[in-house]
C-alpha positions in Angstrom: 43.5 33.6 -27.3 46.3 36.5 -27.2 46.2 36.4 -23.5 46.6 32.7 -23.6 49.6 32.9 -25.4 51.2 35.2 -23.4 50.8 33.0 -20.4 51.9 30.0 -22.7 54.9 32.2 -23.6 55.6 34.0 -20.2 55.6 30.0 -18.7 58.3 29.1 -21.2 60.8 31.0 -20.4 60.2 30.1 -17.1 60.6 27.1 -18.0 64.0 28.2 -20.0 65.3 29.1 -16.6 64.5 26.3 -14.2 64.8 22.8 -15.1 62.1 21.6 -12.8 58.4 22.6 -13.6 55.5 21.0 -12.6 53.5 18.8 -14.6 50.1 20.5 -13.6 51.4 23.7 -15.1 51.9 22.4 -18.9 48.2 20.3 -18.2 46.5 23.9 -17.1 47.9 25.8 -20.0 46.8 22.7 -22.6 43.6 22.9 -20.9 43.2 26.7 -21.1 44.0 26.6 -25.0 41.3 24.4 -26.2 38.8 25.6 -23.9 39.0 29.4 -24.3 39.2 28.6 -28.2 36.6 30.3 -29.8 34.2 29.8 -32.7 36.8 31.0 -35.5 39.5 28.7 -33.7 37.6 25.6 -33.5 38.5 24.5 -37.4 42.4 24.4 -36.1 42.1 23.2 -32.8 44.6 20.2 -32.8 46.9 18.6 -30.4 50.0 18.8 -32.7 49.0 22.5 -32.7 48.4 23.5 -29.2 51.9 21.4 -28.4 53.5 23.8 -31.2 52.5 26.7 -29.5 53.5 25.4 -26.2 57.2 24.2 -27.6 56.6 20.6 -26.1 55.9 17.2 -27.8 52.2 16.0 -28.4 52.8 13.0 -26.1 53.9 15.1 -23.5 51.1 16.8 -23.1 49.1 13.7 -23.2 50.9 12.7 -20.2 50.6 15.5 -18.4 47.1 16.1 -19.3 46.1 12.4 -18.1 48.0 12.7 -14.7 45.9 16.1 -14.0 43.2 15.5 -15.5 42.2 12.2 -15.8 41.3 12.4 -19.1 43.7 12.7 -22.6 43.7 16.4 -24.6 41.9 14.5 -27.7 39.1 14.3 -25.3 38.6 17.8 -24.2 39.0 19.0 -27.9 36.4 16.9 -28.7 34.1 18.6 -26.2 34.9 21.5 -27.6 34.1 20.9 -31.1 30.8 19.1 -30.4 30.1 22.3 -28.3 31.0 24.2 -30.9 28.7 22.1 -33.3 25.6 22.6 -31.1 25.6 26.3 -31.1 26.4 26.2 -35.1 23.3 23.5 -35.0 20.7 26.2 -33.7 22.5 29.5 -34.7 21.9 28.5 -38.4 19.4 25.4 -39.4 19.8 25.6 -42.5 23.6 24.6 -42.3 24.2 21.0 -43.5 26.4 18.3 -41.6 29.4 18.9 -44.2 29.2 22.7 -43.4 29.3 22.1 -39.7 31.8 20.0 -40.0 33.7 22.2 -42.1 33.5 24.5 -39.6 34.8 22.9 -36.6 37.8 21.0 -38.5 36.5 17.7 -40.0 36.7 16.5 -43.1 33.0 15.1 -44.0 29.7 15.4 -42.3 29.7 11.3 -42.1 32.5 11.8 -39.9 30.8 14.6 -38.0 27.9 12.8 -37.1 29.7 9.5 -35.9 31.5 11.5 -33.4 28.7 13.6 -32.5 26.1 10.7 -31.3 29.0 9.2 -29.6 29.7 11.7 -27.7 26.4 13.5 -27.3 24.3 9.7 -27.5 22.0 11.7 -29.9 22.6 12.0 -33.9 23.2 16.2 -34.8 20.0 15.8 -36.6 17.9 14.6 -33.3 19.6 17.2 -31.5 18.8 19.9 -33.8 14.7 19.3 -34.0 14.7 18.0 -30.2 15.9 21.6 -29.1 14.3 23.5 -31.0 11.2 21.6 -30.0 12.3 22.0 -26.3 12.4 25.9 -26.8 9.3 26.6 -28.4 7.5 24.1 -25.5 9.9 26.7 -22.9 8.1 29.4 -24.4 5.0 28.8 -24.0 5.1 27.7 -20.8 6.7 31.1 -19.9 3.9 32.6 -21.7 1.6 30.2 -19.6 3.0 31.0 -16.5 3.1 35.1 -17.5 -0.4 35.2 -18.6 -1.8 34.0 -15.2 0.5 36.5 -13.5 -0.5 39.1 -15.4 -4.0 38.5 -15.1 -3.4 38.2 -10.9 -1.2 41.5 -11.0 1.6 39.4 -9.7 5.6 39.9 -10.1 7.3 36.5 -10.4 11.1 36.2 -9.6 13.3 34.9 -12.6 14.1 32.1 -10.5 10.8 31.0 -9.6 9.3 31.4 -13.1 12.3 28.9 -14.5 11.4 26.2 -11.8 7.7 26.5 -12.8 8.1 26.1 -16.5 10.0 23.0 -15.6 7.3 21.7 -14.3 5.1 22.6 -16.4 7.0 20.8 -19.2 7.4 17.4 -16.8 3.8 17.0 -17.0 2.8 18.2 -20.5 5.0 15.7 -21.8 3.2 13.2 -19.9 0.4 14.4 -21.7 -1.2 16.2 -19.5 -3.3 18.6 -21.0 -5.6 19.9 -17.9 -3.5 21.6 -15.9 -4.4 24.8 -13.3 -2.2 27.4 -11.9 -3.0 29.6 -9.7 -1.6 32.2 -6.4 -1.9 31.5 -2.7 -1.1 33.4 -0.1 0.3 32.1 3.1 -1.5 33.2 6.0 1.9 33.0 8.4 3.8 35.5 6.9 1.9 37.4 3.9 4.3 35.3 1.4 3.1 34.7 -1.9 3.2 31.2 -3.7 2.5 29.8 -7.5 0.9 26.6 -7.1 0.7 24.3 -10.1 -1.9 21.3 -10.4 -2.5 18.7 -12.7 -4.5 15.2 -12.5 -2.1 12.1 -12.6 -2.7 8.3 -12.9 -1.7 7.4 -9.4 -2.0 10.8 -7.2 -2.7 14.5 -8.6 0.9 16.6 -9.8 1.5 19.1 -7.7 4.0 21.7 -7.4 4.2 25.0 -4.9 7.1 27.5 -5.0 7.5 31.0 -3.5 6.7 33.6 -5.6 9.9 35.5 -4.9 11.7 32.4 -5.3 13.5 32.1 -2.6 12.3 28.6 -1.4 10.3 25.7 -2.8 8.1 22.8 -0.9 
């Protein structure tokens, strides 16, 4: 955050010297504090904090924050925490809710998981096991997807093998089991294409995407 300070200092005494500044400025600055605040900065990121640094009152920020904004600083640090939390989720299972919390500046894991469903609309614990279910599934469709390719001496575009494992995850979570993929070749212009099939209730899944990934259908 050194460079962030200097800009937070280099404004004020701008602001020493003229006696009109805009509003947008101070909401920028507040705004570029929390989120350029980094994993070791979480645990002291507060609004009586940030407005100490900046030399103006809490409620001024506010103000300014909610003209620019739309939204009040508490908010935005919020955001930041609970992003902060997710990564801390993953990086290290094993932590508990009172060490996460610990970590980004609360006081008990209670408290850490109230804020974290209401603002995520999923419990840390959900969010923990649903990703790292959602990963392991991401993959293996990769895999999936890499085998056949390998198998057709094909080169797949990082872009076209993302879209496909999508899809390949949209209809094994239907419970699709019998799925086939498989190359075309377009007889127009020599492109190639990954086609992926599956049966459905109503009408077969089907997907098609350029192998180069530079359009989809």
């Amino acid at each position: 955050m050194q460079d962030t300070d200097e800009k937070v200092k280099g404004k004020h005494e701008l602001w020493a010297r003229f006696t009109g500044f805009k509003k947008s400025d101070i909401a920028f600055l507040s705004h570029q504090l929390i989120r350029e605040s980094d994993q070791e900065e979480i645990e002291n990121l507060r609004l009586d904090l940030i407005a100490q640094k900046m030399h103006i009152s809490p409620s001024y920020i506010s103000r300014c924050f909610k003209n620019f904004y739309n939204s009040n600083p508490n908010q935005s640090i919020t955001q930041r925490k609970m992003t902060a939390a997710k990564k801390l989720l993953l990086k290290n299972p094993r932590l508990t809710m009172d060490e996460v919390a610990e970590k980004i500046g609360y006081n008990s894991g209670n408290y850490f998981i109230k804020v974290f469903k209401k603002t995520c609309k999923i419990t840390p614990y959900q969010y923990r096991k649903q990703t790292i279910r959602e990963r392991k599934e991401f993959s293996a469709a990769r895999a999936a997807i890499r085998k056949v390719a390998k198998i057709s001496k094909v080169r797949i575009s990082n872009v076209a093998l993302y879209v496909c494992q999508h899809f390949y995850l949209y209809i094994r979570n239907r419970g699709i089991k019998r799925y086939d993929i498989r190359f075309s070749l377009s007889t127009e212009d020599d492109r190639l294409f990954i086609e992926i099939s599956a049966p459905g209730e109503n009408e077969p899944y089907h997907y098609k995407i350029a192998a180069d990934g530079e359009d989809d259908f």
